[in-house]
Structure formats: C-alpha cells, structure tokens
C-alpha positions in Angstrom: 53.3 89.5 121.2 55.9 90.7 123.6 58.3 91.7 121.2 55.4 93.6 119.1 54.9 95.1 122.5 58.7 96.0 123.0 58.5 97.6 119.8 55.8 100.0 120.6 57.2 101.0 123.7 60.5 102.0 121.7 58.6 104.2 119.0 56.5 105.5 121.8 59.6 106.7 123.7 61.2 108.2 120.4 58.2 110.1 119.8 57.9 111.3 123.1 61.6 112.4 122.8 61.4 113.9 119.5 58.1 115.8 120.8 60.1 117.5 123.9 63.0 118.4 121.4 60.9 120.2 119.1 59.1 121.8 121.7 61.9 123.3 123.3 63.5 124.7 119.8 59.6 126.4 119.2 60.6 127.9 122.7 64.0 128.9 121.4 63.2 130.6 118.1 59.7 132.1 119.7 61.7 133.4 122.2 61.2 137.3 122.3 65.4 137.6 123.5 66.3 134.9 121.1 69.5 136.7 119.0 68.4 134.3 115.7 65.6 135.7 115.4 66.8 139.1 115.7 69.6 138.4 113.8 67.7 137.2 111.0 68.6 133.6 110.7 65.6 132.1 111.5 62.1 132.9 109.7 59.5 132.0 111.9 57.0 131.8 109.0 57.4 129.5 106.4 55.9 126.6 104.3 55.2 123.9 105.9 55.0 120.3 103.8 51.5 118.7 103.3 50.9 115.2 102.6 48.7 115.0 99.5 46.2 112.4 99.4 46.7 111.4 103.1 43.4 109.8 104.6 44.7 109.4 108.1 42.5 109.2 111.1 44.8 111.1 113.1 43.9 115.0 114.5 46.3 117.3 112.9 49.0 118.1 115.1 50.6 121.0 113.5 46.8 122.9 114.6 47.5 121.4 118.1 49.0 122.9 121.7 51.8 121.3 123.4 48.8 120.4 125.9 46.6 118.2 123.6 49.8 116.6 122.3 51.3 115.4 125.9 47.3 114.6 126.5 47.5 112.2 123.2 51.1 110.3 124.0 48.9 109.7 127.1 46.0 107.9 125.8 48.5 106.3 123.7 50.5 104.8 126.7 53.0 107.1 127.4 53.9 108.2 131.1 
C-alpha cells in the first residue's frame, strides 16, 4: 500500500512538473515580444492529436485555464 502510495506521489510530482513547464513555454511563444514568433519559427496554430475512441472520464484539458488545472492537481493531492 505504501509503495502504491509512493508511486502516486512520483507521477503526481511529474505531472505537476510537466504542467509548470508547458505553462511557461505557452507564455513564451504567446508572448507579444517573443522573437520566434516574429521570426516565424513557431506557428501558434496547429493540429493538435485526438485520441480516437477514448472514453475517459476525465474533463478535457486542452479546453481548460491554467486555473482549473492547478485547481484539479489539487483535488488530486497535489500541494
């Protein structure tokens, strides 16, 4: 039990990383000054992948503020 409970606390903690990193390369290509985007490396609007037949229970995070997501590592046990 303990070491199932280790185990969520690790994924938990990645997420939670891998959630702050993303969030603060959205900030760095929405930036207005950003030079990649004025440069024209980075295309701010592009396909994104869909899972196809996916019958999750999850909300769909890619509709969701940076809010509701730090609001849902919450309920989920984060800090």
């Amino acid at each position: 039990m303990t070491e199932e409970k280790s185990i969520n606390e690790e994924l938990l903690t990645i997420i939670k990383a891998l959630s702050d990193k993303v969030e603060s390369l959205e900030k760095a290509v929405y930036n207005k000054e950003n030079l990649l985007m004025k440069s024209g490396y980075v295309v701010a609007n592009t396909p994104t992948p869909s899972l196809v037949g996916s019958t999750t229970t999850t909300e769909n995070v890619a509709d969701m503020e940076w809010s509701d997501i730090h609001k849902m590592v919450e309920r989920a046990g984060g800090n």
